[in-house]
MARPA-491000 format. One record per residue (C-alpha): residue in three letters; x, y negated, z negated. Coordinates in steps of 0.02 Angstrom, whole numbers, plus 50000, padded with zeros to 5 digits. Each point is the difference from the previous one (the first is absolute). Layout:
BEGIN
ALAXYZ;...
//
This chain:
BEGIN
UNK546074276739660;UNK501225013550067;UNK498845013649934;UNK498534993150108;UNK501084996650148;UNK500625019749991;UNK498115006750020;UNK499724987950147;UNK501435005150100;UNK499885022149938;UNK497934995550076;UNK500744992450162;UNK501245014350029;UNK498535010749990;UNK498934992450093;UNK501464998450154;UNK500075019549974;UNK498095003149996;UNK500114988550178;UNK501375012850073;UNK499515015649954;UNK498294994350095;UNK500744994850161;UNK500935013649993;UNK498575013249979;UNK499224990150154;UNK501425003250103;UNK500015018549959;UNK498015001050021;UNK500144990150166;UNK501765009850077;UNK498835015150087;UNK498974986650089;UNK501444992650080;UNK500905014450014;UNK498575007350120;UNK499874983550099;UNK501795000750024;UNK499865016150059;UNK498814996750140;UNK500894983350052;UNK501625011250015;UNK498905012250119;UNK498964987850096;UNK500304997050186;UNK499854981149974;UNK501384997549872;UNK501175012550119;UNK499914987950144;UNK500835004650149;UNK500305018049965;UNK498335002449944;UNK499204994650165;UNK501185010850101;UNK499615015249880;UNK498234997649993;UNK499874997750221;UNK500945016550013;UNK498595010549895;UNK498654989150083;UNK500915002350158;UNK500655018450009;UNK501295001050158;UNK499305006850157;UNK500525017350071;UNK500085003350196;UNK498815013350003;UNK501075006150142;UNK501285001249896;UNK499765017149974;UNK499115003750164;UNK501595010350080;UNK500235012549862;UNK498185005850001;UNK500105002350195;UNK501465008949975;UNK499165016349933;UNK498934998250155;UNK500654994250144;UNK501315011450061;UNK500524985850138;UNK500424989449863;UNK500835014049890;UNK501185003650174;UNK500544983250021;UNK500374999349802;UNK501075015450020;UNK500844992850158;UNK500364984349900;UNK500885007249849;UNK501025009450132;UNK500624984750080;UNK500214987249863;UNK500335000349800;UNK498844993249859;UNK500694981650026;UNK499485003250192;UNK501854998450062;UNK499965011250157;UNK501215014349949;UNK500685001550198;UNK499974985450109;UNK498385005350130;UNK499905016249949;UNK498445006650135;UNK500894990050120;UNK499044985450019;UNK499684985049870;UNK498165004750002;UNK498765015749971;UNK498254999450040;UNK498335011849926;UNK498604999950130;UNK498435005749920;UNK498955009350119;UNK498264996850065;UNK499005016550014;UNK499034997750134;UNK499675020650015;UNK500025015549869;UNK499535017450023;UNK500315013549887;UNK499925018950065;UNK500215015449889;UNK500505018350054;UNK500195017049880;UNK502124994050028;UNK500224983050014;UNK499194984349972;UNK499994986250156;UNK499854978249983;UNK500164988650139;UNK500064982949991;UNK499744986950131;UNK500904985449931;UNK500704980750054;UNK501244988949930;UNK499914980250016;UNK501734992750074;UNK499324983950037;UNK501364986649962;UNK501375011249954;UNK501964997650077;UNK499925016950094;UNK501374996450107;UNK501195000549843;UNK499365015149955;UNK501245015049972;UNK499115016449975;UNK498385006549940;UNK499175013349891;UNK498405004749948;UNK499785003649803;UNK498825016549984;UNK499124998649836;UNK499135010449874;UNK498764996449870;UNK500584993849829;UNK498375013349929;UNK500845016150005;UNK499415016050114;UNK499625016149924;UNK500745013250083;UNK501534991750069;UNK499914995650189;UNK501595000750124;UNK499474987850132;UNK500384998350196;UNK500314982250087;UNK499644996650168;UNK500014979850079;UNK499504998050186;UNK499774985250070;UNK498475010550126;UNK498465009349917;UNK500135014750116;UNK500545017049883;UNK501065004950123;UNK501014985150000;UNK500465002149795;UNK500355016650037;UNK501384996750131;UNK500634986549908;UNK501105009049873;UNK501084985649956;UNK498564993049899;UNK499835012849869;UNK500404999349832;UNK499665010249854;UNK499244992349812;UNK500775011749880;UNK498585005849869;UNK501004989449850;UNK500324984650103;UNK498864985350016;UNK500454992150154;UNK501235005850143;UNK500764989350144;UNK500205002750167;UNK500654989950156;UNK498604987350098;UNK501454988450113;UNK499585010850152;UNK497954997549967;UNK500604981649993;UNK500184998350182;UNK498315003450055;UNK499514984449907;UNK498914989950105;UNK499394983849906;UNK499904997649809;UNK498845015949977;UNK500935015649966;UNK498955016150032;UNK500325016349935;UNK499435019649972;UNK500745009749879;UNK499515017549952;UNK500475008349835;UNK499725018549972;UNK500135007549830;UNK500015017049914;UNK500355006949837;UNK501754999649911;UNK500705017550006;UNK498725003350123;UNK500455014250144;UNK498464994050108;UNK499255018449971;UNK498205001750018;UNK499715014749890;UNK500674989849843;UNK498674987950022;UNK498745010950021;UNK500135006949835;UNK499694982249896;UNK499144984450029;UNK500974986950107;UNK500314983449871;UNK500274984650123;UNK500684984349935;UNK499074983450025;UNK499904993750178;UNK501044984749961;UNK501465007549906;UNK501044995650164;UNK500154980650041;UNK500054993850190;UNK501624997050023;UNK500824982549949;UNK501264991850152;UNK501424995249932;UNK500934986450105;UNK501994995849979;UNK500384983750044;UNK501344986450030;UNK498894984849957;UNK500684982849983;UNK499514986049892;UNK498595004049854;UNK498625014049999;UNK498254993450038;UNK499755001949807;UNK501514990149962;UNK499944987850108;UNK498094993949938;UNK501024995249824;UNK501754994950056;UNK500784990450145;UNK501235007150088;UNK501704992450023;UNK500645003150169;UNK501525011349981;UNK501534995350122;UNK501575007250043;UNK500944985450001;UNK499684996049791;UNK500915016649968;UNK501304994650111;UNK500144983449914;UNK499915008149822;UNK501445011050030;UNK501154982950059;UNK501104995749831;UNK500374983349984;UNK501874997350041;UNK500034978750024;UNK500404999449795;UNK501925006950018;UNK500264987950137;UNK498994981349889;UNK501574993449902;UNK499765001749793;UNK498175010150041;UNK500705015049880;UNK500624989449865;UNK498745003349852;UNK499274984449946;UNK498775003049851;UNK500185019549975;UNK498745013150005;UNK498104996349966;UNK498965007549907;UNK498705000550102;UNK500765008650149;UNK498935005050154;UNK499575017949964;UNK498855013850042;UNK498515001049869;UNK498755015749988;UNK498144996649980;UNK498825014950002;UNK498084996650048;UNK498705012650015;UNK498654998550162;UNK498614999849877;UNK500634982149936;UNK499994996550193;UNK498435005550024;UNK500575013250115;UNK499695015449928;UNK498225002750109;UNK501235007050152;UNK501655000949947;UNK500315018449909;UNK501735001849979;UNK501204992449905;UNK499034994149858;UNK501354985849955;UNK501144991050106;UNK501424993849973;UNK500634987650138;UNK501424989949888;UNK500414981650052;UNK501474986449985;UNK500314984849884;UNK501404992249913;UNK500964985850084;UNK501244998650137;UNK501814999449935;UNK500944987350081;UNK501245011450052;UNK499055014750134;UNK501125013349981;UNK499945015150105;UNK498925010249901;UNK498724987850020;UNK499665003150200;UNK499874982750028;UNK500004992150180;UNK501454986050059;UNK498544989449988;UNK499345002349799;UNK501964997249968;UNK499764982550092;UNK498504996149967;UNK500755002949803;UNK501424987050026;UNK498854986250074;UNK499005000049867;UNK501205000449855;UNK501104984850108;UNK498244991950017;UNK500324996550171;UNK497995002850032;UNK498475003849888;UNK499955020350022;UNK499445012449881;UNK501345013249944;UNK499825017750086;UNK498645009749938;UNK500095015849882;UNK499185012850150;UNK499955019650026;UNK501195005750111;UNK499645018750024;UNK498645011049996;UNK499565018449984;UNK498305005650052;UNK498445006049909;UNK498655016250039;UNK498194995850006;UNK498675012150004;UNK498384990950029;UNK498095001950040;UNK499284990050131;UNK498014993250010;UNK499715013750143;UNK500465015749892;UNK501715000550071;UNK501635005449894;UNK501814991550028;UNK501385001149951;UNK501414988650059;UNK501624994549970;UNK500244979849983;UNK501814991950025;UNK500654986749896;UNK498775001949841;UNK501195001349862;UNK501684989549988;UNK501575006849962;UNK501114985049988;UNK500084983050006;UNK500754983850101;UNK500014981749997;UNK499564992350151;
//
């Protein structure tokens, strides 16, 4: 019986290993399969949830440039108004647009006029080449009684002349010849290297009747090197540059404007600046030395003490970077933390933040703690274009803070 019982259970084990060795070769034959499904559930936007959404908006929805973004350095090459005012900029303020000498033109504000031809004529003689230029200026709605000088900007063409021309200015505020002739005190000369020269317009100023500001200028060029002789000429062809390598001259307008720019003011409101905050800023709080057990420390020092934070944002995020040229980024700073309960002096606080601190930690009344504020400011350079073609620069007070307060 034990023989019989042996071959039953040796054909069993075999059996349980024929069973196993073919579940086994299923598993191996079916492992790619899954191994591919696996793969694309792993990669498939609908098993990533969340993240797969946001991924798969961004490619769908690319983010949008400004296509102005850009506009300012390709006028640059080109518009030698614009290219003035950038070099006047970087001479007044540094990269961050911190102005490097408090009102360094002597006024907060510097206006580009662009000129309105309303006149050319272009002469030629065998010594010298002659352009005159009827032009006006728009003043309409400008502060002119806070103006401080003028000057007008003479420019040249960005496309280079070949030979090299030494150029003559003459403004008059009269189209009689004679008149720019007597009138010495007009003329400047345009070196044959430089591309724009300035010269003094606050006496032209005067004669302004109205918003429409009328002028004749004459230029009159010759040759670099040139000794006006006749006999040199006669000997080659004369090579004139183009007719509009000079630029009517721009008016350039210094200004002590209060309050926002036209520009500014379409995107900000302006706070009114008083003398009496700075007053009241500078008044230290004094009432705590005199409040019985005010300095005693009570919970020590928290950790999240009012204190000045830095924040940088660029005026493309703003949606400002269609006029404003200069700075890029910005960096105006702001306050937060909490009040301690003691003010101390280095805080600037007022007699009343002090008081108003005690009532509410005796619960006397149901009043808010001082708040975590800015307490001083330094000021920021702006150099900005405006819808009618006109370039400013200005200098506006209290744009970045320096310290804080609670109050």
């Amino acid at each position: 019986c034990s023989h019989p019982c042996q071959e039953l259970k040796m054909k069993a084990a075999c059996s349980q290993g024929f069973l196993r060795l073919c579940v086994l070769s299923c598993c191996f034959l079916l492992l790619p399969a899954f191994t591919c499904a696996a793969d694309k559930m792993a990669f498939s936007p609908s098993h990533l949830g969340v993240l797969a959404t946001v991924q798969s908006r961004r490619k769908s929805h690319p983010k949008q440039r400004n296509p102005n973004s850009n506009a300012f350095l390709n006028k640059q090459t080109e518009d030698q108004s614009l290219q003035f005012m950038w070099s006047l900029y970087r001479k007044a303020a540094n990269v961050d647009g911190r102005p490097k000498q408090r009102k360094l033109f002597g006024s907060n504000t510097v206006r580009l006029i662009r000129a309105s031809v309303t006149g050319k004529r272009f002469y030629s003689s065998p010594n010298d080449l002659l352009y005159t230029y009827t032009v006006q200026y728009e003043l309409e709605n400008l502060p002119l009684s806070k103006l401080n000088r003028a000057s007008f900007i003479h420019l040249r063409s960005p496309v280079p002349s070949y030979p090299l021309f030494l150029c003559e200015a003459r403004v008059s505020s009269s189209s009689s010849s004679s008149s720019q002739r007597t009138n010495n005190t007009d003329v400047v000369i345009l070196g044959p290297q430089s591309m724009w020269t300035e010269s003094d317009a606050t006496s032209h100023m005067s004669l302004l009747r109205g918003s429409l500001f009328v002028l004749y200028v004459q230029y009159k060029c010759w040759e670099s090197g040139s000794v006006h002789s006749v006999a040199r000429h006669r000997t080659r062809k004369r090579q004139f540059p183009p007719q509009n390598h000079l630029r009517a001259p721009a008016l350039l307008l210094f200004l002590e404007e209060e309050g926002p720019s036209m520009a500014w003011a379409k995107y900000t409101k302006a706070t009114p600046h008083t003398g009496s905050r700075s007053r009241r800023s500078k008044e230290i709080g004094s009432i705590g030395s005199d409040i019985p057990n005010y300095k005693r420390p009570k919970n020590g020092v928290g950790k999240n003490q009012c204190k000045l934070h830095s924040y940088r944002v660029t005026f493309r995020d703003l949606g400002w970077d269609h006029w404003i040229i200069a700075p890029p980024m910005y960096n105006p700073r702001y306050c937060m933390g909490d009040c301690p309960r003691i003010l101390h002096y280095g805080y600037n606080s007022p007699n009343h933040a002090i008081v108003q601190t005690v009532i509410s930690e005796l619960g006397v009344a149901d009043i808010p703690l001082p708040s975590c504020v800015p307490y001083k400011y330094k000021p920021i350079s702006v150099l900005m274009m405006e819808k009618n073609g006109s370039i400013v620069y200005k200098e506006y007070e209290d744009m970045i803070a320096e310290s804080c307060t609670c109050r």
